[in-house]
N, C-alpha and C positions, 0 to 999 in steps of 0.2 A: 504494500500500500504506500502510495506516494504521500510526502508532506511536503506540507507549502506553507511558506513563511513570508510576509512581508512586512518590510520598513519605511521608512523616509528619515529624510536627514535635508538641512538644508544648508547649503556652499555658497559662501560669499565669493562668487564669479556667476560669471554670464554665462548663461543655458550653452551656448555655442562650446566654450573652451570646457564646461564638461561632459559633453559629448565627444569632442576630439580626445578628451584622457578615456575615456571608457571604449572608444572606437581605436586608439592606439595600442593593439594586443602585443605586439613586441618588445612595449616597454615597462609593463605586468611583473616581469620579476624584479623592473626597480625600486618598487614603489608596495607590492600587496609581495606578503611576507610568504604566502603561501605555494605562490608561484614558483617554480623550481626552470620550466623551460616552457615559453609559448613560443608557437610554429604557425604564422599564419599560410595553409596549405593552398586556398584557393580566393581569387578576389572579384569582385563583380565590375563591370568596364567603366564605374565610377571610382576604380581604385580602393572600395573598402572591404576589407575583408570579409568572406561568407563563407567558408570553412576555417576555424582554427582546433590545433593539434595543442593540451596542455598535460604539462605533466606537476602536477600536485603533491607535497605534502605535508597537511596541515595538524599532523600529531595523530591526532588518533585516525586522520582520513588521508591515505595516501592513495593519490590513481593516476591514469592516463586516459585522456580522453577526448573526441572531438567533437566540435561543436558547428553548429549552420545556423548563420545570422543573418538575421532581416533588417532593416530599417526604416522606419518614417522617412519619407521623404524633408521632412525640414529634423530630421533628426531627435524629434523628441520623442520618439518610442525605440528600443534596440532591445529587441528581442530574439530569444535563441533555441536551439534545443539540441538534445544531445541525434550525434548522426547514428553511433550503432552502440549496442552495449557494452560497457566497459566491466573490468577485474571489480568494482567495484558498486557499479550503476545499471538496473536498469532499464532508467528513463532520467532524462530530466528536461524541463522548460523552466525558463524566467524571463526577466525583459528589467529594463529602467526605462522608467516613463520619469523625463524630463521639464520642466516646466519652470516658468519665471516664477519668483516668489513674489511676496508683496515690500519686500523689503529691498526690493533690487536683487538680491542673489537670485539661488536656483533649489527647487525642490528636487528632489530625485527620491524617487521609491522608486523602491530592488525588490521584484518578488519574484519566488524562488520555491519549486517544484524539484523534490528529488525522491525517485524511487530506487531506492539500495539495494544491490541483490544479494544481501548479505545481512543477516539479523544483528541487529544491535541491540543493546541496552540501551534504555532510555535516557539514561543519564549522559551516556560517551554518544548519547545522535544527538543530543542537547548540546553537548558540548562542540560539539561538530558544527552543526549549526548557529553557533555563537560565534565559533571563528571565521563560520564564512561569512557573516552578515557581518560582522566587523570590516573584515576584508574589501566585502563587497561595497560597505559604506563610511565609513571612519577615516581607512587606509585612504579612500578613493576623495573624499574633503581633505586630506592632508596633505594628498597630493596637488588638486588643484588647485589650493589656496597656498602652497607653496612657490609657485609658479608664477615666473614675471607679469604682470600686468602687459594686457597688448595682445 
C-alpha cells in the first residue's frame, strides 16, 4: 500500500529561480544530503530533463532508481513518477506545485507517493519519510535562498 505525504514551505525567491533549483537534477548531490549520484538519462527538445537515473542513501533508505518528469508549461507544476520498479520501490509519484506567495516569495508543496516493496516498521518509514521531506523541502529553501540574487 502506497503512502503519500504532503508539505509546503515557503522560499524567499521568485517562483522562476525555484523551479530552475528543482529542474537542475545534476546539481542534487550539492545541495540535498541524500543524493549520492543523479544521471539525467533522457531530455525533452526544450532541454529539460524527462528521465533521471538517482542513486540514494538516506540511512535507513538506500536505492537506485528512475524517474519521468512532466512539467507545466510556465513551470509551476513538476511532477514525476517512478519508470520501473526499483530494489527498493514499487511505485512512486509526486510533483511540486509552485506558486507566488503573498509575501513576494514562493510556496512550494512536495507531495509524495511511495509504494515500498519491502515491509517496514512504522517507525524506520516514519523516519524515512522525514528525511525525504526534509530533503525535498528544507534542503531545497536552503539552497535557493542561498543563491545570488538575479
Amino acid at each position: 500500500m502506497a503512502d503519500s505525504s504532503t508539505q509546503t514551505i515557503v522560499i524567499a525567491a521568485p517562483a522562476e529561480r525555484v523551479a530552475e533549483v528543482v529542474a537542475d537534477f545534476g546539481a542534487y548531490p550539492e545541495w540535498a544530503d541524500a543524493f549520492k549520484q543523479v544521471e539525467v538519462l533522457e531530455e525533452y527538445e526544450d532541454g529539460y530533463a524527462s528521465q533521471v537515473r538517482f542513486v540514494i542513501d538516506a540511512g535507513v533508505l538506500a536505492d537506485e532508481y528512475t524517474l519521468q518528469y512532466e512539467y507545466a508549461e510556465d513551470l509551476s507544476r513538476i511532477e514525476w513518477h517512478l519508470v520501473a520498479p526499483s530494489k527498493m520501490q514499487k511505485a512512486q509519484r509526486g510533483s511540486y506545485d509552485i506558486a507566488p506567495a503573498a509575501d513576494g516569495g514562493t510556496s512550494v508543496t512536495y507531495t509524495l507517493e511511495v509504494d515500498l516493496s519491502i515491509t517496514t516498521i512504522g517507525m524506520i518509514r516514519r523516519k524515512a519519510e522525514k528525511r525525504i521531506m526534509d530533503t525535498a523541502l528544507k534542503e531545497l529553501k536552503r539552497r535557493v535562498e542561498s543563491l545570488p540574487a538575479g
